[in-house]
C-alpha positions in Angstrom: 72.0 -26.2 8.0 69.7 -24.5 9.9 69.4 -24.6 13.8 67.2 -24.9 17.2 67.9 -23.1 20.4 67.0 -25.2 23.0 66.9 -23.6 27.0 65.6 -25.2 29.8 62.8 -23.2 31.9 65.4 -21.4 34.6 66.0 -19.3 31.5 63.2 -17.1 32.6 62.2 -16.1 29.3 59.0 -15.1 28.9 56.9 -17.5 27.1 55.3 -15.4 24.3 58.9 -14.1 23.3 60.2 -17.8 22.9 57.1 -18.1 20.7 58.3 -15.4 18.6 61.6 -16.4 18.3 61.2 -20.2 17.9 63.0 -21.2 20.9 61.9 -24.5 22.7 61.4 -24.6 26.6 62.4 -27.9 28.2 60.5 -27.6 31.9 62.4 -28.2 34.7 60.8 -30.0 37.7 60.2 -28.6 41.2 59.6 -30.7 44.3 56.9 -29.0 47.1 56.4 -30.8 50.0 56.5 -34.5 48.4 54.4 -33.2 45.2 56.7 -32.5 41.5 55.5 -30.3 39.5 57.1 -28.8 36.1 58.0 -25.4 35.9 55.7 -23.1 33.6 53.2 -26.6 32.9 51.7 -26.8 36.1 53.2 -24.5 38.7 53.7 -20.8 37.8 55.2 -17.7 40.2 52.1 -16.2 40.4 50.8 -18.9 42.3 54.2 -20.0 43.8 55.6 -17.1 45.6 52.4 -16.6 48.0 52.8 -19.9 49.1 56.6 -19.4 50.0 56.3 -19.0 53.1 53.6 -21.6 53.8 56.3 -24.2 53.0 57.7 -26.1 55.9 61.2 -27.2 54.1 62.5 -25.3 50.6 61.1 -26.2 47.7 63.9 -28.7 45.9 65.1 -28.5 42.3 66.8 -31.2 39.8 67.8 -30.9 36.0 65.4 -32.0 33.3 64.8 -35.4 32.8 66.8 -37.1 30.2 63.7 -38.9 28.5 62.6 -35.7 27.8 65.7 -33.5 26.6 66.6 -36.7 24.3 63.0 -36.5 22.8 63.2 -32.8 22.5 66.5 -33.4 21.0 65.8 -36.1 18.4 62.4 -34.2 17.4 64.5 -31.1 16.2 67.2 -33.7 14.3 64.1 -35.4 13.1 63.2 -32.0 10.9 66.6 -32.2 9.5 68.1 -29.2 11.8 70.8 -28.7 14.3 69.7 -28.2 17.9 72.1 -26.0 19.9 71.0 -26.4 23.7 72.3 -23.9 26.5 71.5 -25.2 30.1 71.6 -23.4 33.6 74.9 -23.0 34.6 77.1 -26.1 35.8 78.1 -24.0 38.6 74.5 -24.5 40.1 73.1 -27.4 38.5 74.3 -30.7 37.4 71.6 -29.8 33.7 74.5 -29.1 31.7 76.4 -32.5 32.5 73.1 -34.5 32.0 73.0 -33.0 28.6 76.0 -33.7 27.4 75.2 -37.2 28.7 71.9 -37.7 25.8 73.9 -35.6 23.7 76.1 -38.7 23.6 73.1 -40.8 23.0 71.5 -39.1 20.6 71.2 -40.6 16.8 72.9 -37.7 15.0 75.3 -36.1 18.4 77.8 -34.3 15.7 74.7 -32.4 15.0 73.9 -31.8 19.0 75.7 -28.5 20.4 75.4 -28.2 24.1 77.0 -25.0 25.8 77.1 -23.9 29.6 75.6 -20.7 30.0 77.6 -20.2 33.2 74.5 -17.8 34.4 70.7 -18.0 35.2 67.5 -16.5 35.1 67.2 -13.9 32.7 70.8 -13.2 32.4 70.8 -16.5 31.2 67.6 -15.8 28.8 69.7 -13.0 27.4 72.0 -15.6 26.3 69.8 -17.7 24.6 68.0 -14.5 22.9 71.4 -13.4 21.5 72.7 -16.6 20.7 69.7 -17.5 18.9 70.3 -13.9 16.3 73.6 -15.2 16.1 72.5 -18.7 14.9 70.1 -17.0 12.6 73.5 -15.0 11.1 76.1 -18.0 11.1 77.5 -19.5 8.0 79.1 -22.1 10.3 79.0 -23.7 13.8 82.4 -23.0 14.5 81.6 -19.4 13.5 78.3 -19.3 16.1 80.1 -20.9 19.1 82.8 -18.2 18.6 80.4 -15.6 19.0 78.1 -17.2 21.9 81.0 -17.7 23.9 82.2 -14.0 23.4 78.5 -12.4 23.9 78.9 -15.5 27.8 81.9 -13.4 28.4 80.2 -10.1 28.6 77.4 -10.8 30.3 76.9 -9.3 33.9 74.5 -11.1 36.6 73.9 -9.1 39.7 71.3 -9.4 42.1 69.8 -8.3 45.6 67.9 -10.6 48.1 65.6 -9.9 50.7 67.4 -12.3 53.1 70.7 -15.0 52.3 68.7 -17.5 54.5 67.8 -19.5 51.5 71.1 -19.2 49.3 72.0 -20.6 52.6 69.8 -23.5 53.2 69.8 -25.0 49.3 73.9 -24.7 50.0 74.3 -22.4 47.1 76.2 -20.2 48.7 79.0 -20.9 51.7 77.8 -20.4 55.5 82.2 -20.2 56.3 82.1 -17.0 53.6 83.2 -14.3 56.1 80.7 -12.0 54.2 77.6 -14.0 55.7 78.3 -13.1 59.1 75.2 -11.1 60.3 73.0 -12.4 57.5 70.6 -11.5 58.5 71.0 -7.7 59.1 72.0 -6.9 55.9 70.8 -6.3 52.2 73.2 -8.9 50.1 74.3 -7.8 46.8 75.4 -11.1 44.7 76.6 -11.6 41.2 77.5 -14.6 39.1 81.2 -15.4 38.4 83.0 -16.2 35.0 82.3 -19.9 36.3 79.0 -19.7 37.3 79.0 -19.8 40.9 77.2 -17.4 43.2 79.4 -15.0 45.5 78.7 -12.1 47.2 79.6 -8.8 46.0 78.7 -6.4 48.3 76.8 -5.5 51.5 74.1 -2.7 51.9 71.9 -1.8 55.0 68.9 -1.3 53.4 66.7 -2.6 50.4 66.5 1.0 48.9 70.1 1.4 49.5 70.1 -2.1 47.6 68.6 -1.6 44.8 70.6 1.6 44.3 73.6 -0.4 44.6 72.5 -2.3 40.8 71.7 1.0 39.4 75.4 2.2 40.4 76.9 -1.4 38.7 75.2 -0.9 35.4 76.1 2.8 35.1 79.9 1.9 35.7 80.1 -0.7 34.2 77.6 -0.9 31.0 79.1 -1.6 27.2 77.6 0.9 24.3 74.4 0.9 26.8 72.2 2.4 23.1 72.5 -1.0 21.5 71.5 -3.2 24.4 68.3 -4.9 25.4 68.7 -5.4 29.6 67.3 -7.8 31.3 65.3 -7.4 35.1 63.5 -10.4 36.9 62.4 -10.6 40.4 60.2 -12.7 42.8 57.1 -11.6 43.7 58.0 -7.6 43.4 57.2 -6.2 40.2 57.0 -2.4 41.2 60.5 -2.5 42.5 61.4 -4.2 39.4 59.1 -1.5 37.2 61.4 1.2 39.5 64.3 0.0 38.4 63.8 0.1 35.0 62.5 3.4 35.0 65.7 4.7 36.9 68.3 3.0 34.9 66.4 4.9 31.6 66.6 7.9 33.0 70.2 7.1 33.2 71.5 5.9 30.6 70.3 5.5 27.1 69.5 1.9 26.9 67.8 0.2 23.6 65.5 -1.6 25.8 64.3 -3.6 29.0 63.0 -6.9 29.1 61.1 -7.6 33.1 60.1 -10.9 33.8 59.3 -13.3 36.9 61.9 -15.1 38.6 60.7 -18.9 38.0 59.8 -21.2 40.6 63.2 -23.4 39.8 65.6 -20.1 40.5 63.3 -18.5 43.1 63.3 -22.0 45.0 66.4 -20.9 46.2 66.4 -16.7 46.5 63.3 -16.7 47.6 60.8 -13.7 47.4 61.7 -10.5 46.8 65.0 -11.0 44.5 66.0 -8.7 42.0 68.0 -9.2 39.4 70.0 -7.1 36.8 71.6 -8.6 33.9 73.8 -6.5 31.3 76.6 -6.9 29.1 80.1 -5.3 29.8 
């Protein structure tokens, strides 16, 4: 039996590379000032993150709809192949509980695999590239899940904002945490836990103090650094991103570097200006 990786669109995975791999996209939708759009159909970051600060209320986020993950779902059953479908983290979005939900639904749901990725963005993508080699190796589910689960273990999501204020806001991260005192004044270093919740990491006073900060995390803390493709996104700040990449080869000998946007979905609540590192350890 032979299998489908299905991610939603917060997986910031470049669109060309899911091509080549065979990975299907479900879009997720973003609402802008009473207009939905779908993410990477009809609203892109190129377009998005200049209008940021135009918006007079946050752009607002919801999981896929289940018409459309069911229809992705049956189409890949319909071929006479598994679908295995990692969603954004439960710990950010209620996607992962709506798919178990269709999963229930579907004709064939013994043959529907649905895993938390406990991440997002590219960290998340990561996960779906590696799960999907995996998939290609397996002689058995039982065998891939054991694996995907181990390679959701190791992976590392760390990131730096330009300003908390929208973490805030959309609620994803606690105004009562005593690190947000000052919120302002500071350059927030974040990461994802174990259970896919946002929580501050550390504090910096400035952004090039900030992003020195990631390059310091994935020097202490990287696995066999030569076999690993890492992942950088960001909002709206490629050359910072491009900087980054450049300084953590220089360090360390690292297979590879994938850069890519932060979507509109994720980036609806960092805002411009993120960076993100992603890693296994």
């Amino acid at each position: 039996m032979s299998y489908v990786l299905v991610v939603d669109s917060s997986s910031d995975l470049p669109k060309e590379l899911c091509h080549k791999e065979g990975i299907t996209v479900v879009p997720m939708p973003v609402s802008i000032e009473g207009n939905t759009y779908n993410e990477g159909v009809d609203i892109f970051p190129e377009e998005f993150y200049p209008r940021f600060p135009t918006f007079k209320e946050l752009p607002k986020t919801s999981q896929p709809n289940p018409a459309v993950l069911q229809e992705t779902y049956e189409k890949i059953l319909a071929q006479g192949k598994e679908v295995v479908a990692i969603h954004l983290s439960s710990g950010l979005s209620s996607t992962y509980s709506t798919a178990q939900m269709v999963r229930d639904i579907c004709s064939q749901p013994d043959k529907v695999h649905v895993i938390d990725s406990l991440g997002a963005s590219l960290g998340y993508g990561l996960l779906a590239l590696k799960s999907n080699k995996i998939l290609q190796e397996a002689q058995s589910w039982d065998e891939a899940e054991k694996k995907i689960i181990q390679v959701r273990r190791e992976i590392r999501y760390v990131f730096t904002l330009d300003t908390l204020e929208y973490l805030v806001k959309g609620g994803r991260v606690s105004k009562t945490a005593g690190f947000i005192g000052g919120l302002l004044d500071v350059k927030p270093i974040l990461h994802i836990t174990s259970e896919g919740r946002i929580e501050p990491l550390a504090k910096v006073r400035s952004r090039k103090a900030s992003l020195r900060k990631l390059l310091d995390l994935i020097k202490e803390e990287i696995r066999k650094p030569e076999e690993q493709v890492i992942g950088i996104s960001h909002s709206a700040c490629l050359d910072e991103a491009k900087q980054l990449a450049d300084d953590i080869k220089k360090a360390l000998p690292i297979k590879d570097v994938i850069i890519s946007d932060i979507g509109c979905v994720v980036g609806s609540h960092t805002g411009p200006k993120t960076i993100a590192l992603f890693y296994q350890r």
